[in-house]
N, C-alpha and C positions, 0 to 999 in steps of 0.2 A: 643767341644766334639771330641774324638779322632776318628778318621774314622776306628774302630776296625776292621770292613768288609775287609777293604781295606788291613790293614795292617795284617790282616791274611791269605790273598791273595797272597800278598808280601813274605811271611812266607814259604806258602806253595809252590811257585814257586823255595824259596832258597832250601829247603828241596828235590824237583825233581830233580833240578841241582847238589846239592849235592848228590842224591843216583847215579844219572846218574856216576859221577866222580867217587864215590866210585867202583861201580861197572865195570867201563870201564877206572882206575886207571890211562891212557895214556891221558885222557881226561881232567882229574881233572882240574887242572892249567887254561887252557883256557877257559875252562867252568866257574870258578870261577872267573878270570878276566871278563871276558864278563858279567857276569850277575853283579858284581861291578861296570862297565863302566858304565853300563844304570841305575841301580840305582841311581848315580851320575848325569847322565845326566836328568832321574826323577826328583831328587830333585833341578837342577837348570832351569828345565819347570815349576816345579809346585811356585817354591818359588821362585826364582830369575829373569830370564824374559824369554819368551817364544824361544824355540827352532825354527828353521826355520819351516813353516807350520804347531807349534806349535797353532795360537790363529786362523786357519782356519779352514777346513773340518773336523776333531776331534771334536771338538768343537761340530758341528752340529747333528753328527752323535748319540754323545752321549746326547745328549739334546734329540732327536727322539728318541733312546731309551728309556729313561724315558718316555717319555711322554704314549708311546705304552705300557711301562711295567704297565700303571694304569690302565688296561686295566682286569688285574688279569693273574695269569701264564694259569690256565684251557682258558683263551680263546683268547690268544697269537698268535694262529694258523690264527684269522681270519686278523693278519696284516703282514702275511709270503707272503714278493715280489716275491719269487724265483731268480732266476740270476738277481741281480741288483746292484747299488750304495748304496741302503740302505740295505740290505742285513746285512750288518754288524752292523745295529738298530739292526734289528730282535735278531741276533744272544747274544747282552749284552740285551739285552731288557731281555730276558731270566732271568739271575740270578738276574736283580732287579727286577724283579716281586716276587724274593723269598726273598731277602736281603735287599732291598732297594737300593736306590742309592749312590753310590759308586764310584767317578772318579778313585781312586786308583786300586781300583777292576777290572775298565776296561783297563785300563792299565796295569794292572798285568798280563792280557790276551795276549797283545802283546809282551810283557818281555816273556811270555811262549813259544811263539811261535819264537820269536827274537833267543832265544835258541835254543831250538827244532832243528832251522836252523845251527846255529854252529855245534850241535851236529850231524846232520844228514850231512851238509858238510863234516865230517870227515869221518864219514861211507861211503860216497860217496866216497871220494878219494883212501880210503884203496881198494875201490873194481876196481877203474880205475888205481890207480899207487899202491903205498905201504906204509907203515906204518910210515917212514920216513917223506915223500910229507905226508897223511893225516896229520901230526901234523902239517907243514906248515900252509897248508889247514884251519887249528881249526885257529891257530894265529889268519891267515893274515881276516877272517872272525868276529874274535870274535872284530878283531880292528879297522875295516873298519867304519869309522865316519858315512854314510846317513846308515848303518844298523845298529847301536848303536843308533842313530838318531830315527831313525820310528819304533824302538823297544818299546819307553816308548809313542809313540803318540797313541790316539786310531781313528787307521785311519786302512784302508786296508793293508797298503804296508807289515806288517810283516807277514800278514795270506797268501798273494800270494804269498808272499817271500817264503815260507814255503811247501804251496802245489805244486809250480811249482817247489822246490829243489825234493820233492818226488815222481811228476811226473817223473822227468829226474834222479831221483835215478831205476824207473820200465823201462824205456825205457833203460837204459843202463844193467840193469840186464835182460831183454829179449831178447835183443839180445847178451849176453853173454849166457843164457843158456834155451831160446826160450822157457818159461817157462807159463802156464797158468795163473799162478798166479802173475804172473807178469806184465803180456797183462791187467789184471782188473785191478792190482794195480795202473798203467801209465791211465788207462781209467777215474778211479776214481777220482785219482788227480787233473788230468786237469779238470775236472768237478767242483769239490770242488773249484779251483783257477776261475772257469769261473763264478760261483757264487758269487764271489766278485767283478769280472772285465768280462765283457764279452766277451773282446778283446781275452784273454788268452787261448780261445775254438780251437784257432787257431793252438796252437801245439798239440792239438788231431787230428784235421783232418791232421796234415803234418804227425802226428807218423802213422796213421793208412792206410794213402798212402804209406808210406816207410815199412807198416810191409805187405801189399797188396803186392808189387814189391817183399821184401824178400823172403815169402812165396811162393808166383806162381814161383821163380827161385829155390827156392830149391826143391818145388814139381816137376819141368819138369827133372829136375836131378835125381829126385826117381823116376819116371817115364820113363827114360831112361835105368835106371836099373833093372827094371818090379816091381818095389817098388812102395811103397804110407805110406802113414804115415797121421794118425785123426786128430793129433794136427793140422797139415799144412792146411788142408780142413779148419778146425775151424778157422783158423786165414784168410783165405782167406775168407769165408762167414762174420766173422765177420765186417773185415775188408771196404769190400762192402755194407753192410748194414749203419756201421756209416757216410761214407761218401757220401751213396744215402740220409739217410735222411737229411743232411742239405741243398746238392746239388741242391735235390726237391722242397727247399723252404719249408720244412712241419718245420723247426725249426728256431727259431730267436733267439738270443742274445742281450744282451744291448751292446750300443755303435757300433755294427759291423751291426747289423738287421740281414736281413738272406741273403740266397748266392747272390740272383738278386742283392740285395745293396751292398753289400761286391765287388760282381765284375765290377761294375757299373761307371767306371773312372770318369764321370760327379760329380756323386756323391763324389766321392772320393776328389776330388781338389774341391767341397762346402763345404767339412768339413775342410780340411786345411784352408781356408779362414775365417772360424771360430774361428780359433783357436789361432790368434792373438790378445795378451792381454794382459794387463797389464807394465810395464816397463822395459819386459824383455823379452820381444817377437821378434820374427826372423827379419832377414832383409827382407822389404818388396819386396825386387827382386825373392825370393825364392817359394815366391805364386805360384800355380800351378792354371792357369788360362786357360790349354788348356789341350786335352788330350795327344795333344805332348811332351806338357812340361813335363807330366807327367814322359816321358824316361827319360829326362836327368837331370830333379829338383831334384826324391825322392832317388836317391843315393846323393847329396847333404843334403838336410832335412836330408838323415839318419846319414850323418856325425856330422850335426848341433846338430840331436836329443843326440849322442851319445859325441861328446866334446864339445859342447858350456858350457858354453861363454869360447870366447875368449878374449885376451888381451884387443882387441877395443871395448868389449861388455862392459869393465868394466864403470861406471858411477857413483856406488855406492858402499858406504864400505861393503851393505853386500854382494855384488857379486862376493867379494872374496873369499869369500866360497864355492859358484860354482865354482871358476876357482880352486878351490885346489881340487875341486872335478875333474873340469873335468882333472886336471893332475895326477889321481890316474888311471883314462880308459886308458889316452894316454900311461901310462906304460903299464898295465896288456894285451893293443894289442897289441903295440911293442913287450912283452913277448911271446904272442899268434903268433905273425909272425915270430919269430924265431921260435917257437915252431911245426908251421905248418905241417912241414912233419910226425912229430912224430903224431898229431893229425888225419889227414888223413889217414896215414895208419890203423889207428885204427875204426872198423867198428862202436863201440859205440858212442866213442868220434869224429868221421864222422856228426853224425847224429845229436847229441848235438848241434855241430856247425851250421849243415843246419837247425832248429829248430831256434834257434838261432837268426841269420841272417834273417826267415822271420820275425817276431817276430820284429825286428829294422827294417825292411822296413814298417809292417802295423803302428806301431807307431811315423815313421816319418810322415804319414798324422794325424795323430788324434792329434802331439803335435806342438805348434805353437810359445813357449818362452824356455827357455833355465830354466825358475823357473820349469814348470811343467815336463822340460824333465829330472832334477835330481830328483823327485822322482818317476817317470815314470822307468829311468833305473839301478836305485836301484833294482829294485825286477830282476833285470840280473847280479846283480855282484857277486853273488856265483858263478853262471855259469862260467864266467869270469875268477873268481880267481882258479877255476878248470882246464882250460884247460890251466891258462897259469902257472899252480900248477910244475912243475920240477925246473921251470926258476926262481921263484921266491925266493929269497935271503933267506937264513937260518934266521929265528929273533932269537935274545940272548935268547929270552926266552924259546925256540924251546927246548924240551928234547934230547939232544944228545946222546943218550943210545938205540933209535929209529932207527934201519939200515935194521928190516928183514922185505923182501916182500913178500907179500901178494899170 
């Protein structure tokens, strides 16, 4: 029997993408390849053989939601983790409680969002460079293989992918126009993204340290000039309060716990020690086995986390797939280091960066093979393809009629 659910799910996601295109005409094109790509890549997961991390954590995920969704929808609540790994049960557990189950339908879910991320990639660009680069932007995003990839899996990576693009769309719009609604927008996000991973909570506390600094220097300058300004107050109290509560130890996270463990080195190099696994796990010289080592290992792990495998990693044919991955980062930083002063000077795109950058140092302890660190740093390649967005090569497909800035 034909998975009708599914396939009006499917339906309904081409319909969004198309009103999207229609509506935002410069978008069309990419939006409509992108959402073709994954379809494509759908139907050679579902019918031909499993995509990489295809026949793992998906898998489980959505089997735990079934299971929860029998639960009936009215009492659904009593199996809500809050910030967790399974979080994303909960979340499909939902519509089979009402539908039934439906693998397509759950995967129509991350097709949604897989987009959503294209789409909102370009809005991002347009607001950091111009209309021109934003179409790059659409491209080089809609074509990028691990987010085409984890678009059709029903796994985390395209809902973080997603809320952390929208976080870092509020954090560069508030400091462009220091805006209230902006401050919730970036608070919320990263919230929503910490909910699926809890690692992720991390560039709230670093946004709300850099909007704490912002704030008290532009207050002592209105102040200097027998000025004061509500908003600035508010963003400074606010700002204090998010990051006394974790500081205090009154809040935990999965995977990170709360501040004592977070900052806790011993702790830190047990978990890297854990996290060697499987046939594609780091060299074991790179273990952090002291808290010395800790200085001069984890800008190593972050290199490993961020290009591996390399050449020597390779052992097996499908580790070719990582190394074409990881020669897709080793350009977009190259691009970023040429790029570098332009970014710097820039106060948004500054901060992006330093967000950024801790983000690959806390994930260089939590990841321990080179399998978990492609899809680990998938959910940072929009990031990526953004700041190193000028340099990046015109594609044919690119609208050349595209030149006015923003």
């Amino acid at each position: 029997m034909p998975d009708l659910v599914g396939l009006n799910s499917i339906l309904l996601v081409f319909l969004i993408t198309l009103l999207l295109g229609l509506r935002w005409p410069q978008t069309l094109r990419f939006l409509m390849v992108a959402l073709t790509l994954r379809l494509i890549f759908l139907i050679i997961n579902n019918y031909l053989f499993y995509l990489p991390d295809g026949d793992m954590d998906g898998l489980v995920f959505e089997k735990l939601a079934w299971e929860w969704s029998q639960v009936g929808f009215l009492n659904l609540l009593e199996k809500f983790t809050g910030p967790s790994a399974h979080f994303l049960s909960f979340i499909i557990a939902i519509p089979y409680s009402l539908f039934g189950r439906s693998f397509l339908m759950a995967q129509s879910f991350s097709i949604f969002f897989g987009i959503g991320s294209v789409f909102l990639s370009w809005m991002l660009a347009k607001k950091i460079w111009n209309d021109e680069i934003a179409i790059k932007v659409g491209w080089a995003v809609a074509l990028f293989p691990t987010l085409i990839s984890y678009s059709v899996l029903v796994m985390r990576e395209a809902y973080i992918t997603f809320f952390l693009l929208l976080a870092f769309f509020g954090v560069v719009s508030w400091i462009q126009k220091k805006n209230l609604k902006f401050l919730f927008l970036t608070f919320l996000a990263f919230i929503l993204a910490a909910f699926f991973h809890g690692a992720f909570i991390i560039g709230l506390f670093i946004f709300f340290i850099i909007v704490f600094f912002v704030s008290f220097i532009d207050l002592i300058k209105l102040i200097k000039k027998n000025k004061t300004k509500i908003s600035l107050l508010f963003f400074l109290a606010f700002s204090i309060s998010i990051i006394t509560i974790y500081t205090t130890n009154n809040i935990s996270f999965d995977y990170i716990g709360d501040f004592k463990n977070f900052s806790d080195l011993d702790q830190l190099s047990k978990i890297t020690k854990n996290r060697f696994v499987g046939d594609a796990d780091y060299p074991e010289w790179i273990k952090i086995n002291s808290n010395i080592e800790t200085f001069y290992k984890v800008p190593i792990r972050t290199f490993y986390f961020l290009f591996s495998p390399f050449p020597w990693d390779i052992d097996k044919l499908k580790h070719l797939i990582g190394l074409f991955d990881s020669a897709l980062y080793l350009c977009l930083f190259y691009l970023i280091i040429l790029n570098f002063q332009v970014i710097w000077n820039n106060s948004a795109l500054r901060i992006v960066l330093i967000i950024l950058l801790v983000y690959f140092v806390a994930f260089s302890f939590g990841v321990g093979n080179f399998g978990t660190g492609i899809r680990h740093r998938s959910k940072f390649a929009i990031e990526l393809i953004l700041l190193a967005a000028p340099l990046i090569p015109r594609l044919i497909f690119s609208n050349k009629k595209s030149h006015t800035n923003t």
